[in-house]
Short mmCIF file of the C-alpha atoms (twelve columns), coordinates in Angstrom:
data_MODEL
# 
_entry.id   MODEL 
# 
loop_
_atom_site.group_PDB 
_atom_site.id 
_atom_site.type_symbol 
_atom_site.label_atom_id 
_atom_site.label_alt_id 
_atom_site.label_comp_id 
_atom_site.label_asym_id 
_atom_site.label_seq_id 
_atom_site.Cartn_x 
_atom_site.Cartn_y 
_atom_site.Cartn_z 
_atom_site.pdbx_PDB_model_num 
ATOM 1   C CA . UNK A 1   -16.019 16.074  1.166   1 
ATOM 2   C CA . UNK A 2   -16.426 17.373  -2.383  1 
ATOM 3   C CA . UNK A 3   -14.106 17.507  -4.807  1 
ATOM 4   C CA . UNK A 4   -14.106 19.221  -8.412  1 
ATOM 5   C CA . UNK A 5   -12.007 17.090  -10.437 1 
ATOM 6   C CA . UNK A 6   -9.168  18.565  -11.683 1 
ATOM 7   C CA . UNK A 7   -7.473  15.775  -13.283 1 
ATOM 8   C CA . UNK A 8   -7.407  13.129  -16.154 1 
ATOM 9   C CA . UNK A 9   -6.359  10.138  -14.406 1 
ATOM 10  C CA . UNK A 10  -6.936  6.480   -16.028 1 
ATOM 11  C CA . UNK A 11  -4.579  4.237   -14.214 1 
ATOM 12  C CA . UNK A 12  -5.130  3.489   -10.501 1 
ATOM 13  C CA . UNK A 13  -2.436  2.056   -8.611  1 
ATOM 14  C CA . UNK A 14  -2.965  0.636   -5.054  1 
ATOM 15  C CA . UNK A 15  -0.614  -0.405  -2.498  1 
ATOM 16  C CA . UNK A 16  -2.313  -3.550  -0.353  1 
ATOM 17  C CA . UNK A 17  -1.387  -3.740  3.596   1 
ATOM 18  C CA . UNK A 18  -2.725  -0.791  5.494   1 
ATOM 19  C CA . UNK A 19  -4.366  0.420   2.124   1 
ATOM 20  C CA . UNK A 20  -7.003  -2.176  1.086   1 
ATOM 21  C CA . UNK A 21  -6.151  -4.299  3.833   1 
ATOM 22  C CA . UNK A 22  -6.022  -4.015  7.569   1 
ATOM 23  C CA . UNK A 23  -2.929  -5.926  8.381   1 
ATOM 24  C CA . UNK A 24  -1.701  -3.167  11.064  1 
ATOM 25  C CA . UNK A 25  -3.008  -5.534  14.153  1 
ATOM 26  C CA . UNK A 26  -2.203  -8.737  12.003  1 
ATOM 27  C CA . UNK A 27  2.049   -7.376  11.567  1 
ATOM 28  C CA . UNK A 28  1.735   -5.970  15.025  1 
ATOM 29  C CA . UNK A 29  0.458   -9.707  16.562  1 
ATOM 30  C CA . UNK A 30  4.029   -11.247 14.856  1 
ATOM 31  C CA . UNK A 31  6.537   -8.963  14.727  1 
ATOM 32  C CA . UNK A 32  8.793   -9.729  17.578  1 
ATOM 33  C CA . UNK A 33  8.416   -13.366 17.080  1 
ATOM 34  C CA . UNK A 34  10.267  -12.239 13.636  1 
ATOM 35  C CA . UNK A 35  12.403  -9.942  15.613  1 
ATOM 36  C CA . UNK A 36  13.421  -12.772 18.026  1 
ATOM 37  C CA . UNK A 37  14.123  -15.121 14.967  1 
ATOM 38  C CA . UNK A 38  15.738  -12.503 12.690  1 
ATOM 39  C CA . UNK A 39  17.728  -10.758 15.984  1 
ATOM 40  C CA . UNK A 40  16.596  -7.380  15.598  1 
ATOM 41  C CA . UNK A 41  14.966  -4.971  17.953  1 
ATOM 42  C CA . UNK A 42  11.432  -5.989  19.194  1 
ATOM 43  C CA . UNK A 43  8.808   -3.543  18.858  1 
ATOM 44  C CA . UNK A 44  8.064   -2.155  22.370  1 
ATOM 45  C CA . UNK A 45  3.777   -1.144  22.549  1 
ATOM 46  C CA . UNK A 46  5.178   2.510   24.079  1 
ATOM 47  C CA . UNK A 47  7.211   2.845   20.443  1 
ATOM 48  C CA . UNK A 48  4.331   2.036   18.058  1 
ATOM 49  C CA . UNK A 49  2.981   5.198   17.257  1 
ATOM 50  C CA . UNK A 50  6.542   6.839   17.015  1 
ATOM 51  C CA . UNK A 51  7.472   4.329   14.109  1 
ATOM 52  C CA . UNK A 52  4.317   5.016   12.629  1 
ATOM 53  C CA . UNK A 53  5.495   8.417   12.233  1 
ATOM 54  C CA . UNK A 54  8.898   7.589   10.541  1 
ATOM 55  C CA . UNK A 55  9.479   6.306   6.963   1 
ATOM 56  C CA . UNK A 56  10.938  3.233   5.964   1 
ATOM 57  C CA . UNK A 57  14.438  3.761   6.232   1 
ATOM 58  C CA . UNK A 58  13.850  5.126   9.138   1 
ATOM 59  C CA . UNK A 59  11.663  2.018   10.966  1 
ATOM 60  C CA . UNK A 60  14.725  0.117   9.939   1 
ATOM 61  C CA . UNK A 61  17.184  2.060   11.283  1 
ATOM 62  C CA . UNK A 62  15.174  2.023   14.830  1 
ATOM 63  C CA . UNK A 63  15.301  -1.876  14.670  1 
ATOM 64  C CA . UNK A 64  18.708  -2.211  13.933  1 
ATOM 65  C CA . UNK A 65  17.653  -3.929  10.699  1 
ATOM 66  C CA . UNK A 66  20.877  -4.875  8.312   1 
ATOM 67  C CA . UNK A 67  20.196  -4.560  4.584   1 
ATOM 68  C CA . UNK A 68  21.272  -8.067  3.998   1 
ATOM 69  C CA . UNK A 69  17.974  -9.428  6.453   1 
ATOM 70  C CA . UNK A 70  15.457  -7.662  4.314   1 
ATOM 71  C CA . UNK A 71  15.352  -10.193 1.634   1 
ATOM 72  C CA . UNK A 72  15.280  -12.547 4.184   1 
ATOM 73  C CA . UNK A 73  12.759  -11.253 6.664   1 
ATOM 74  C CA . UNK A 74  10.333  -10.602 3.713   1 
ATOM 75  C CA . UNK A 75  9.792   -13.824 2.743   1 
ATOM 76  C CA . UNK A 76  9.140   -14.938 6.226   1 
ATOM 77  C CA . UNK A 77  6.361   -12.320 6.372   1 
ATOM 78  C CA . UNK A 78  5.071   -13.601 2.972   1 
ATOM 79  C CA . UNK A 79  4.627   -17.091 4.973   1 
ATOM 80  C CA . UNK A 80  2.959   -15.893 7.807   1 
ATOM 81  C CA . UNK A 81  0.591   -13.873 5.916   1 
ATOM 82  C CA . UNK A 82  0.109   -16.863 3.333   1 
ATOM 83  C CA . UNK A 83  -0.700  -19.287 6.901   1 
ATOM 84  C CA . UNK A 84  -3.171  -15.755 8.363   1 
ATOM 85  C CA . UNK A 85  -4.841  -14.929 4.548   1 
ATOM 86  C CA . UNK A 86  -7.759  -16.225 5.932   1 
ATOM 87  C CA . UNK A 87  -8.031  -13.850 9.250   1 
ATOM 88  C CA . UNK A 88  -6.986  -10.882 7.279   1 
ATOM 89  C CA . UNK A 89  -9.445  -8.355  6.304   1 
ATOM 90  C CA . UNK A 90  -10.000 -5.575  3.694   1 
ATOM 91  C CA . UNK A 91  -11.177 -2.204  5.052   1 
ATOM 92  C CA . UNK A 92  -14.285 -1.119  5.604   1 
ATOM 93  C CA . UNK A 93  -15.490 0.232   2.060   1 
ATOM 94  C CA . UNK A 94  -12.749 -0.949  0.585   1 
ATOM 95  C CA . UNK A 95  -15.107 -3.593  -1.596  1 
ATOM 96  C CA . UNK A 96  -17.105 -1.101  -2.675  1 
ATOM 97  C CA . UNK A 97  -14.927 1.654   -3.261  1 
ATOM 98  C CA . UNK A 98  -13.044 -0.471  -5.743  1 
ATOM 99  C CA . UNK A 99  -16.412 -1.999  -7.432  1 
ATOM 100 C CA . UNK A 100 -17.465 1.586   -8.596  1 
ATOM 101 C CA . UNK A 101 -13.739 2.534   -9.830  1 
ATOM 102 C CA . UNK A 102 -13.662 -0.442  -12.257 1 
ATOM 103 C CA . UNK A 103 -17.437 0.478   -13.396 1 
ATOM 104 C CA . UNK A 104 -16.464 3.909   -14.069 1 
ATOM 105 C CA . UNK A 105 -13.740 2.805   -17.083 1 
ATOM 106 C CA . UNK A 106 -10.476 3.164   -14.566 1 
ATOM 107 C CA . UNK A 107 -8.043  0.693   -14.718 1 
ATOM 108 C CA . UNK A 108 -7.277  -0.515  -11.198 1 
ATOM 109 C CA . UNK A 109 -3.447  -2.192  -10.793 1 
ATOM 110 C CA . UNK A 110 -2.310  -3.389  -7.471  1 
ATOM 111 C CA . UNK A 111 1.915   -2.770  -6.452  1 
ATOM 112 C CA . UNK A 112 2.560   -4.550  -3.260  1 
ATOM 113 C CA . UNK A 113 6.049   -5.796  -1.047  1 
ATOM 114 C CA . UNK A 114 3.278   -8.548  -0.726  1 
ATOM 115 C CA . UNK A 115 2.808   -11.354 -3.180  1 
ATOM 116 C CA . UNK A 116 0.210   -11.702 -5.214  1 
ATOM 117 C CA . UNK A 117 -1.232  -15.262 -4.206  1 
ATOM 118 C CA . UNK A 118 -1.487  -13.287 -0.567  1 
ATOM 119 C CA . UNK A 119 -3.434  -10.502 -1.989  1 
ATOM 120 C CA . UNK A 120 -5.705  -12.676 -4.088  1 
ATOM 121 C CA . UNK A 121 -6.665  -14.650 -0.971  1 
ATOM 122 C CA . UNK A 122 -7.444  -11.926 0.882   1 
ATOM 123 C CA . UNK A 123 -9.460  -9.729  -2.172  1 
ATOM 124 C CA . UNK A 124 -11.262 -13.100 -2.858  1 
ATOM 125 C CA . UNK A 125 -12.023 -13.890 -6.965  1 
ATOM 126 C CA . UNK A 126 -14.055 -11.361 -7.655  1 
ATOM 127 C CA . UNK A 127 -12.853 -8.340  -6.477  1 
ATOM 128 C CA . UNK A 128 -9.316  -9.652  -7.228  1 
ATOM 129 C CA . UNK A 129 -10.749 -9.886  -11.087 1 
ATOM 130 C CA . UNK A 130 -11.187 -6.086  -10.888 1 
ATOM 131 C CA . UNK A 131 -7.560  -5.105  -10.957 1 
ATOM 132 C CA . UNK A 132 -6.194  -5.670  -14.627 1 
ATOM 133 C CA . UNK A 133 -2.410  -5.693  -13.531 1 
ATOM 134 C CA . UNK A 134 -0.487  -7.046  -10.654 1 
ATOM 135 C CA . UNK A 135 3.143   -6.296  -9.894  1 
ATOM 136 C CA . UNK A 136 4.107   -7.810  -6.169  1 
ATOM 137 C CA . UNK A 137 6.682   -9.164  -3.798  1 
ATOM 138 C CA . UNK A 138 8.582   -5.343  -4.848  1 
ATOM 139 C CA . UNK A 139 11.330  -5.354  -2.126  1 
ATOM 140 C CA . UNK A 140 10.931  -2.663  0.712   1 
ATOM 141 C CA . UNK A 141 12.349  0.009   -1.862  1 
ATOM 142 C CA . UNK A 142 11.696  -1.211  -4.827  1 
ATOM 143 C CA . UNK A 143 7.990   -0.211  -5.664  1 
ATOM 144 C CA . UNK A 144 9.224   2.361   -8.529  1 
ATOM 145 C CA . UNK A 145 10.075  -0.199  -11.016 1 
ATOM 146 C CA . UNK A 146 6.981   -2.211  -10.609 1 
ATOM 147 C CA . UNK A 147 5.298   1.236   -10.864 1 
ATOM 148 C CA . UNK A 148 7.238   2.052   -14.401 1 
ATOM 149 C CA . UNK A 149 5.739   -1.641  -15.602 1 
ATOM 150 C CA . UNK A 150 2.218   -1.396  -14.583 1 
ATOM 151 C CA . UNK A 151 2.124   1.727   -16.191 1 
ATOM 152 C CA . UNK A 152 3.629   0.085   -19.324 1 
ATOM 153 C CA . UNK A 153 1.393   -2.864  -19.528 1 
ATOM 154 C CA . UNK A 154 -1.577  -0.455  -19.199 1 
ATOM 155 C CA . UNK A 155 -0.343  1.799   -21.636 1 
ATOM 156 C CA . UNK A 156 -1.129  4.891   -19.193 1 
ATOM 157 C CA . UNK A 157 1.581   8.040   -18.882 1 
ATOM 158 C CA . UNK A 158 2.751   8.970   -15.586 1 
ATOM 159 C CA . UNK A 159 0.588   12.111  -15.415 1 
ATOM 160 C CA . UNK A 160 -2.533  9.256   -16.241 1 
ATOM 161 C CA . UNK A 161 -1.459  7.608   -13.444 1 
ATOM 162 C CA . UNK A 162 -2.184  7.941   -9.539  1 
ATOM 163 C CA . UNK A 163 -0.820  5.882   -6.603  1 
ATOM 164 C CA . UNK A 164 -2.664  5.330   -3.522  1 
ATOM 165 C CA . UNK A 165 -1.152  3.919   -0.451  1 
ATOM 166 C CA . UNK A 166 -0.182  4.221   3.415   1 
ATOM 167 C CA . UNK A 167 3.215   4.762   3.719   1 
ATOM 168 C CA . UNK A 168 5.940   7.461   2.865   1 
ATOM 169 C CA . UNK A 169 8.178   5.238   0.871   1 
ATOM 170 C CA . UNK A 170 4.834   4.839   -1.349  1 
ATOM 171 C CA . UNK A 171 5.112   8.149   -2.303  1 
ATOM 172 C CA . UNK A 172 9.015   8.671   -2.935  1 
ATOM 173 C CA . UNK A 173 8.087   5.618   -5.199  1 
ATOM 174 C CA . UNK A 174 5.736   7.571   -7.178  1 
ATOM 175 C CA . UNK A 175 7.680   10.653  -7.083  1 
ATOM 176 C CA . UNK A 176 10.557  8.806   -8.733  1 
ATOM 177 C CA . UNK A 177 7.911   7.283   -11.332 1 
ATOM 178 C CA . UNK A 178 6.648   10.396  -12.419 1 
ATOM 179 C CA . UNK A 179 3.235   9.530   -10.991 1 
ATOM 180 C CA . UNK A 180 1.122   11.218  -8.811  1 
ATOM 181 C CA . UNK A 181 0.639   10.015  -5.101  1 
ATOM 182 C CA . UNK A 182 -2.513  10.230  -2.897  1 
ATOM 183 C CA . UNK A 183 -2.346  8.985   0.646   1 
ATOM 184 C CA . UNK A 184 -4.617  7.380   2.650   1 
ATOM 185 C CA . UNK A 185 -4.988  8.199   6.493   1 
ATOM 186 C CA . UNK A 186 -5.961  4.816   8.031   1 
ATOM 187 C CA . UNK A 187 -2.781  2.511   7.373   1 
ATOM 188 C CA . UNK A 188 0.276   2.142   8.620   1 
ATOM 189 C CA . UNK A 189 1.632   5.833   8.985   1 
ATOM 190 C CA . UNK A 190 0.215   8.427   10.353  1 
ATOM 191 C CA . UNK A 191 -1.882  11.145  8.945   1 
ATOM 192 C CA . UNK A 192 0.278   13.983  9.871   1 
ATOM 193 C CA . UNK A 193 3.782   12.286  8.620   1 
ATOM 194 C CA . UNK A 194 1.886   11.757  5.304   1 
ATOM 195 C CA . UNK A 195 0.855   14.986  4.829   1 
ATOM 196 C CA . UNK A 196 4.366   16.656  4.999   1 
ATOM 197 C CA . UNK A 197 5.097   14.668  2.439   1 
ATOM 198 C CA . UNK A 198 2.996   16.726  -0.116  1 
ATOM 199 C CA . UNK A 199 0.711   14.149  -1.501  1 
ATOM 200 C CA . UNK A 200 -1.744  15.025  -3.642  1 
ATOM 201 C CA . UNK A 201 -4.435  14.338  -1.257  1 
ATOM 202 C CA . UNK A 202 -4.488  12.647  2.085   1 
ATOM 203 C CA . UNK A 203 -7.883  10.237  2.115   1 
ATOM 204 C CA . UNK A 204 -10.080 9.974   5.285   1 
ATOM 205 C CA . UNK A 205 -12.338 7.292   4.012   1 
ATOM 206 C CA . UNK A 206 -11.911 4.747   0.891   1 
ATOM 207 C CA . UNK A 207 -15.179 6.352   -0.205  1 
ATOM 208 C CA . UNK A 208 -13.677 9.559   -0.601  1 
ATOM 209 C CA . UNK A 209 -11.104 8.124   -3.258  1 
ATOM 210 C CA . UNK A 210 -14.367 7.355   -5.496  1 
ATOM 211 C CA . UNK A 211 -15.726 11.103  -5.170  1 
ATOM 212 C CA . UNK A 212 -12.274 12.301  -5.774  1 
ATOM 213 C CA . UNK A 213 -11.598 10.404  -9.127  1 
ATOM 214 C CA . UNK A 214 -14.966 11.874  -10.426 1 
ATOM 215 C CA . UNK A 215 -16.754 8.716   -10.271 1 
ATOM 216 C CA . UNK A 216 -19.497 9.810   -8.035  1 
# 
C-alpha cells in the first residue's frame, strides 16, 4: 500500500505480545493450566476466535475472571513467559521494520502488561537498544499512564505521538492519552473488531507501519 503522509509524528509507541511478538500460540499452549490453577473458565478451541473478537473487559467477563485475580494471574504469566523467553518469537519483519524507524530519527518506546526483562529477552540487545523508553508490567487497564510518561520522558505531545498495538483496550488507552492509535491485524484481536474501533489505520504487514510513518 501507499500512503501520503499526513502527519508529524516523532514518538512511536509499541505494545509487545501479538504486536512485535507472536505469543498468540505461546498464551494459547498455557492458558488453562492458569485457568485450572487460578479457577476460572478454561478456554474451549471452539471459543477462540469469539474472544478474539471481544475486548478486554469483555474476555474477562467470559472467564469469569474476578478483579482481585488479575494482579495475581499476571505475574504468573510474567513467570511463564520469563521460563518460554527463549521459544518466543518476534514477527516476521518485525526486526526490520523497527531497524529503519530508529534510522529515520523516530523515537521508538515500548508500553507492555509484560515486563521489561521479558521483552528484552525476546528483542535480544540490539534491537532492544533501539527503543529509548520502556514503561512495562502496566496492569490489564492501566496502559494510559505509562502512555502519559513515555510521552513525558521523550518530551513528545500527544498529537507527536502514535500507538501501535493488537488489542482494543490498546486503543481506549491511547484515546484516553490523547494519542493517536494504529492497529495492527495479526495479534491477538481480530481485524474486523479493530477496525470498529476507529483506529487510525489498521496494519496488514509490520512493513507497512515503515511506509506509513514516511520512512520509506
Amino acid at each position: 500500500m501507499d500512503y501520503e503522509p499526513t502527519h508529524n509524528y516523532r514518538l512511536v509507541v509499541f505494545d509487545f505480545d501479538g504486536t512485535l511478538a507472536d505469543t498468540y500460540d505461546w498464551f494459547a499452549s498455557v492458558i488453562n493450566d492458569v485457568a485450572d490453577r487460578y479457577r476460572f473458565r478454561r478456554v474451549e478451541a471452539h471459543e477462540a476466535e469469539t474472544l478474539r473478537g471481544m475486548d478486554a473487559r469483555g474476555v474477562i467477563r467470559h472467564l469469569g475472571i474476578p478483579a482481585w485475580k488479575l494482579p495475581l494471574i499476571s505475574r504468573h504469566m510474567h513467570k511463564l513467559a520469563a521460563r518460554d523467553a527463549a521459544s518466543i518469537r518476534l514477527f516476521v519483519g518485525v526486526e526490520a521494520m523497527i531497524a529503519e524507524l530508529d534510522a529515520a530519527g523516530l523515537t521508538l518506546a515500548v508500553v507492555s502488561s509484560n515486563t521489561e526483562s521479558n521483552i528484552r529477552k525476546v528483542l535480544g540487545p540490539a534491537l532492544a537498544a533501539r527503543f529509548r523508553h520502556y514503561a512495562c508490567g502496566a496492569s490489564v487497564f492501566g496502559k494510559a499512564k505509562r502512555l502519559r510518561v513515555v510521552m513525558k520522558a521523550a518530551g513528545a505531545a500527544p498529537s507527536e505521538t502514535i500507538a501501535i498495538g493488537d488489542e482494543i483496550r490498546d486503543g481506549d488507552a491511547a484515546e484516553q492519552a490523547g494519542c493517536a492509535y494504529a492497529a495492527v491485524a495479526w495479534g491477538y484481536t481480530r481485524a474486523d473488531a479493530l477496525a470498529a474501533r476507529r483506529p487510525v489505520i489498521v496494519f496488514d504487514t509490520p512493513g507497512e507501519i515503515a511506509t506509513y510513518l514516511g520512512t520509506r
